[in-house]
Each structure stands twice: as C-alpha cells, then as structure tokens.
N, C-alpha and C positions, 0 to 999 in steps of 0.2 A: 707413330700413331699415339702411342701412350704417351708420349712428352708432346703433343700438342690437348690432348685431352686435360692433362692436367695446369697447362699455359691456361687454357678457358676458364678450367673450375678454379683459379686463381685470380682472374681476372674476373669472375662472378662472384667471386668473396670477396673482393676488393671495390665493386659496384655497390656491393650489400652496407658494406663497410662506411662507403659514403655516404650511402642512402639515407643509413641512420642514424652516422653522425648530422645529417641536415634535418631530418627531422626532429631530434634529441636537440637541437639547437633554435629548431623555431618553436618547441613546444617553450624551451625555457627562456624565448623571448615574449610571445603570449600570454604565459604564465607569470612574469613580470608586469607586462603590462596592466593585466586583470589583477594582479595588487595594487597597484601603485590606484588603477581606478578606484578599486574600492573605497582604499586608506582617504584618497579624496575626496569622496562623498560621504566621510564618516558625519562631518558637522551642516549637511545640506539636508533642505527637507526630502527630496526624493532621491534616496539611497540607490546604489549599485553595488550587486551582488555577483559576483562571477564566480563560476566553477570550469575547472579543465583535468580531464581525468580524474575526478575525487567525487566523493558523496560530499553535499555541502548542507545542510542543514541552517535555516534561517527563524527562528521563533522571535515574534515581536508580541510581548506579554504587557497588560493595562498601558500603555501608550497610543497617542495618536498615529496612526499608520497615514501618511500623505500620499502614498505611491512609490514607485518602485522601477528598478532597470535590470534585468537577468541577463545575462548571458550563460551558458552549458556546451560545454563542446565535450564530448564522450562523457558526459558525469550524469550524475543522478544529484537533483536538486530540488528542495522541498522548502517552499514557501509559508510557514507555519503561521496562519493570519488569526487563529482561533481565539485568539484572548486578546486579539488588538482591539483597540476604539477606532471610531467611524465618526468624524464627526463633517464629511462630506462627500461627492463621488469625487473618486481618484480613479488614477490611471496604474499598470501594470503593465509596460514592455520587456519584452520578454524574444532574445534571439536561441535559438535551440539551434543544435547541428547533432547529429548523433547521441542524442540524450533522452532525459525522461526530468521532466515537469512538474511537481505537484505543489498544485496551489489550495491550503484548504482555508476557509471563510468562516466567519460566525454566524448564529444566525440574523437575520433582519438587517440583511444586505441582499439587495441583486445581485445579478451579473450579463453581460454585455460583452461577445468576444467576437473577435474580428481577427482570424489566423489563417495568414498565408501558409499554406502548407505542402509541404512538396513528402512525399510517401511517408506521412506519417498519419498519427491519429492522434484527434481531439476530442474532451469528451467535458462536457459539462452536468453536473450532476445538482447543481443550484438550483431548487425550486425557486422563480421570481415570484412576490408579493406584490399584489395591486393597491395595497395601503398607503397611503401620504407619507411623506416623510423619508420614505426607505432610500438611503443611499445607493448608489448604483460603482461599482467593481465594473469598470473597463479593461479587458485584458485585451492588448492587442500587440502583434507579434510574428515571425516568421518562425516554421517548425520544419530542418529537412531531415527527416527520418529519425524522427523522435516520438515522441509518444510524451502526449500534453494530457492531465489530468484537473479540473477544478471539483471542489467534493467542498461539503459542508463538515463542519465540527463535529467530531465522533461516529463519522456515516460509517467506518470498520467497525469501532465498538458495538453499537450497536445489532452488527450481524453476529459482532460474538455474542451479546448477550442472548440473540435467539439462539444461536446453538445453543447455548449451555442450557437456558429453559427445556428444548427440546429433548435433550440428555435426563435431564432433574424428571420429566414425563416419562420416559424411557422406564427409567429406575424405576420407580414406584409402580409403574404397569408390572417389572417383572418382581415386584415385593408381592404382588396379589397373586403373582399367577403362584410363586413359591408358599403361598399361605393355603392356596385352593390345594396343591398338590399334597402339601401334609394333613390338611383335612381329609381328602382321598384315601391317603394310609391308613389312617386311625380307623376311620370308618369299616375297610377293608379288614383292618385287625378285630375290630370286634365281631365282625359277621363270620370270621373264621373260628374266631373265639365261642361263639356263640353255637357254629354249625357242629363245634366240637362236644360242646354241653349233652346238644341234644341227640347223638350219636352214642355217648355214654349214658342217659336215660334209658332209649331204646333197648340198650345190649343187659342193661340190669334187670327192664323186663322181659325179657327174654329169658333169662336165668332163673327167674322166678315162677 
C-alpha cells in the first residue's frame, strides 16, 4: 500500500513537473513575441505596448500621441497620456486578460469606449465637453477579468489635496480649542486666587 502511495505521489510531481515546464515555456514564448512586437512599432505612428507578468508603465510627454495597441496578460499596465498632444481623434486598442488597465488623459479631450468585457470592470471617469474642437479618445477593446480604468490628469492628486486641506482645518480647530482650554485655567486661577484674598480679609476682621 505504501509503495503504491508513493508510485502516485511520484507520478503527481512529475505531472506537476511538466505542467510547468509547459507553461514556463509558453510564457517565454509570448513574452518574446510581445518584444519583438513592440521593438517593431518603435518607428510606426501607432505604437504597441505589451506587458506579461510585469507592471509596465508607458508616459508619452510634449509629443503627438496618434493611438496606440496594448496588450496585459496578469500585469498591471498604465497608459500615462497626461502631458501628450492631441492634435486629432485617435484610437486606443487595448486586449486585457487578467490585468488592470489605466488609461489617464489630459484635459480637453473626450472619450468614446466601446469594451467587450467578460467579468470584469470598466470605468470612465472623463467628463465629455460639448465645445467645438474637442478631440475625441476612442478606446476600444476586449477585458477578461481585468479591471480597465480611464481618469483624467491628476484626478488622485487632487483627492489628496482635499485630504490634506481637511487635516490643515482639523489642526487649527484643535489650536482654538487648546487656547480656550488655557483661557479656562487662568480664569479659574484667579477666582481661587481671588476667593483666597477675600477669606483672609474676613479672618483679620474677625480678629479685630
């Protein structure tokens, strides 16, 4: 019984064994091919960005942005648009698979998404403008259980800086309430002071 017990648990380490070596072997096929893509669309107008198990970070700063190709398979990938130029509507394809998405924009752009989505969530946080002129962000894309984000330029900072105002109000409420309370003392010290004076008045006419 025990030498058949351990024939199995031998033969489930050795399943395991291949298991991983096959997938250790398609990630580092994949993972070749999402370079070799990129490295190709370095001198193309619309770039290709891939990530596979990595955080990737993409900032496109004072340049024309034309549009763009994402792929994310288990990574976290962040489309950093905030300081690009606009100088027409572009497109933004984008395939997700176990990932997380963020796309942020500058202002005086729309946005336009169209995402097939299989258990995931999408969230657009872009006020659109009804002004003339305003380029329009297409994002359109397949998400399976990922989590796609689009936000505007500094939409976090901003929440920080209300906390911190809210803190800075904080403070100064409890500087007044600390000035009332040593008012309160003083006050209290001379009434005893005071109550003392005229206790000793009394007792001396009394003596007399």
């Amino acid at each position: 019984m025990a030498k058949k017990k351990f024939a199995k648990t031998l033969v489930a380490l050795g399943a395991l064994g291949v298991a991983s070596k096959i997938a250790y072997n398609k990630y580092k096929s994949v993972k070749e091919d999402f370079i070799k893509e990129e490295t190709a669309s370095a001198a193309d107008e619309v770039k290709k960005y891939n990530a596979i198990f990595e955080k990737k970070v993409v900032e496109i700063e004072d340049e024309e942005f034309m549009g763009c190709e994402v792929k994310a398979v288990a990574a976290r990938a962040v489309i950093d648009l905030g300081l690009a130029v606009f100088e027409k509507d572009v497109y933004i394809n984008f395939s997700s698979n176990a990932s997380s998405v963020t796309i942020i924009l500058p202002e005086g752009v729309n946005v336009t998404c169209d995402v097939d989505k299989t258990l995931s969530g999408v969230r657009n946080l872009v006020e659109n403008s009804d002004e003339e002129g305003i380029h329009t962000v297409y994002v359109i894309g397949k998400a399976v259980c990922s989590n796609v984000e689009i936000i505007p330029v500094n939409f976090y900072v901003d929440d920080d800086e209300d906390f911190e105002d809210t803190d800075s109000c904080e403070t100064d409420d409890s500087g007044e309430q600390e000035a009332e309370a040593d008012t309160a003392k003083e006050n209290a010290a001379d009434g005893e002071a005071k109550t003392a004076e005229d206790e000793l008045e009394i007792k001396e006419v009394a003596e007399n």
